[in-house]
C-alpha positions in Angstrom: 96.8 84.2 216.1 99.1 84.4 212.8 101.3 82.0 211.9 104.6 83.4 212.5 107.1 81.1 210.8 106.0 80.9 207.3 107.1 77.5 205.8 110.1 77.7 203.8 110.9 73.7 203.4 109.6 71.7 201.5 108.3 68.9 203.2 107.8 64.8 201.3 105.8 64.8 198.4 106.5 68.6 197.8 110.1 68.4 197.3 110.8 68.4 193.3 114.0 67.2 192.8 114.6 63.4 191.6 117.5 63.0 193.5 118.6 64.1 197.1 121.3 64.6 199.3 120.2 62.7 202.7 121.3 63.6 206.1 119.6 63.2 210.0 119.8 60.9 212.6 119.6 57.2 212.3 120.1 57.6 208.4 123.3 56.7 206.4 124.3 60.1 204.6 124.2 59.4 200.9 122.6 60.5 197.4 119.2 58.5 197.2 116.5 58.7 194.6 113.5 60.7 196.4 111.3 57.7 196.5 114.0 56.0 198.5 114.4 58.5 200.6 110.5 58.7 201.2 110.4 55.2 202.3 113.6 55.9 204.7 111.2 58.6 206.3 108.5 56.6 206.2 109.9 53.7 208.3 111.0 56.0 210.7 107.7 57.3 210.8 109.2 60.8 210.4 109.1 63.7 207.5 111.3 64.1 204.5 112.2 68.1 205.1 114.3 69.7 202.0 116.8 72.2 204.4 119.1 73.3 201.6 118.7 74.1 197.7 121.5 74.1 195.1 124.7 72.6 194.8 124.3 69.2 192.5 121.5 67.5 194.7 119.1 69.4 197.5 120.1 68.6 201.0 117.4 66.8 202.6 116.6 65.8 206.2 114.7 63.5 208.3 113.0 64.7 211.1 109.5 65.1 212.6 108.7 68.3 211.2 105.8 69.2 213.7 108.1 69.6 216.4 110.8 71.3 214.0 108.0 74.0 213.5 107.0 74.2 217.0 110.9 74.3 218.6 111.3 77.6 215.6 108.3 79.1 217.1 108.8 78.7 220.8 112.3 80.3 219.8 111.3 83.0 218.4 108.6 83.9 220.5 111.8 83.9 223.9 113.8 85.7 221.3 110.8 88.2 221.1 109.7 88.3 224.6 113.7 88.9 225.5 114.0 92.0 223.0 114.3 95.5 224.9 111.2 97.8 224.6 112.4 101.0 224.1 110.1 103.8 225.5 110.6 107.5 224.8 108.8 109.9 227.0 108.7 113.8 225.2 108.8 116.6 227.9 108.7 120.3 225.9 109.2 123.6 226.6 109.1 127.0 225.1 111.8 129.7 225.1 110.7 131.5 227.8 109.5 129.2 229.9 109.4 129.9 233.7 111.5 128.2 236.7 109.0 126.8 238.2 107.9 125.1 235.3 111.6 124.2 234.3 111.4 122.7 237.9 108.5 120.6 237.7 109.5 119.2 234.3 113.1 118.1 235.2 111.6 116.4 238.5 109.4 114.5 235.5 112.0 113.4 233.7 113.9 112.4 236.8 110.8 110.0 237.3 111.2 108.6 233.3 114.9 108.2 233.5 114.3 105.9 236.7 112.0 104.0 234.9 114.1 102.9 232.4 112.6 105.4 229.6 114.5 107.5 227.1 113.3 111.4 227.3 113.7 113.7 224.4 113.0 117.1 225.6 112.1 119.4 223.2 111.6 123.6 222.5 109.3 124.5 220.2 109.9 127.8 218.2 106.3 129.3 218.0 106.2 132.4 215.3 108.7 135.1 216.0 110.5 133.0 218.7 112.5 131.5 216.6 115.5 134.3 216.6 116.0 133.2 220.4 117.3 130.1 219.0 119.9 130.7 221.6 117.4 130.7 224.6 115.8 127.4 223.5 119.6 126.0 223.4 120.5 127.5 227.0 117.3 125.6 228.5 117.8 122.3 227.0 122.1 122.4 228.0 120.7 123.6 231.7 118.2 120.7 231.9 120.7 118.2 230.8 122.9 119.1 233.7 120.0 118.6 235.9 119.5 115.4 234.8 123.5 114.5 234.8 123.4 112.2 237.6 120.3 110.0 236.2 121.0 110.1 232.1 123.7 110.5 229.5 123.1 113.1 226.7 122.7 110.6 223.7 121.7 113.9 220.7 122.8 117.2 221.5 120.7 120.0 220.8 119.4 120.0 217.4 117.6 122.6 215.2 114.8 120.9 213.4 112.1 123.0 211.9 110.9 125.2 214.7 111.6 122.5 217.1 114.8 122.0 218.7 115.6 119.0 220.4 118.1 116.6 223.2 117.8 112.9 223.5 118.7 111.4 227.5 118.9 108.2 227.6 119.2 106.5 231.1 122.6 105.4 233.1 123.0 101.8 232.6 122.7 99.7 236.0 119.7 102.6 237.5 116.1 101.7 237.6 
């Protein structure tokens, strides 16, 4: 598995600077020379972690920086594992495509809306179809009022190429 946090601090004997800033628990806050301030670590058996650069002296910090680096990652990995996963099911249709197939699509898309999924349904222009542009619109306005009651039109029709296109996105609260 990679190592998702890269390490940005610099940690004891990597920070540069001759003097620091020192802050953390059990530590009175004060500019210290960075052997001093290795030795204050050191006694409390912790690490020497550099947290901000600039200003007249580096801001410094003691702290166990193991668990630091594991409390980051175990944060980031809820912060992850709590992120919405979009899915976007693609249903198409020609110009002149049947009921019965309009039908069987719409009760398909039903299904993916009820899921939680996003449908784009989509008409693809194939050779001289494309001057029924109007056609392709008429079945993609018809299917989103099929579909009222189980998504919200997020893009209206849309001419892209030879494909014209709707994104439904799900009612909020319906699963």
């Amino acid at each position: 598995m990679k190592n998702i946090i890269k390490e940005t601090h610099n940690v004891n004997k990597r920070i540069t600077a001759s003097e620091v800033r020192l802050v953390g628990d059990n530590v009175v806050s004060g500019v210290y020379t960075i052997r001093e301030a290795l030795a204050i670590a050191a006694t409390q058996e912790l690490d020497l972690v550099e947290i901000a650069q600039g200003g007249d002296f580096p801001v410094c910090k003691v702290m166990d920086y193991a668990k630091f680096k594991y409390l980051q990652k175990r944060k980031h990995k809820e912060i992850k594992s709590n992120a919405q996963k979009v899915v976007i099911k693609e249903i198409r249709f020609g110009p002149n495509t049947s009921d019965h197939d309009f039908d069987f699509k719409l009760k398909h898309a039903i299904n993916f809306l009820q899921g939680g999924a996003k449908v784009k349904v989509c008409v693809k222009f194939v050779g001289r179809e494309i001057m029924f542009k109007e056609r392709g619109e008429l079945i993609l306005l018809r299917f989103s009022q099929g579909l009222e009651a189980y998504g919200r039109v997020e893009q209206l029709p849309k001419l892209e190429g030879r494909k014209m296109s709707l994104t439904i996105a799900p009612l909020v609260g319906k699963k």
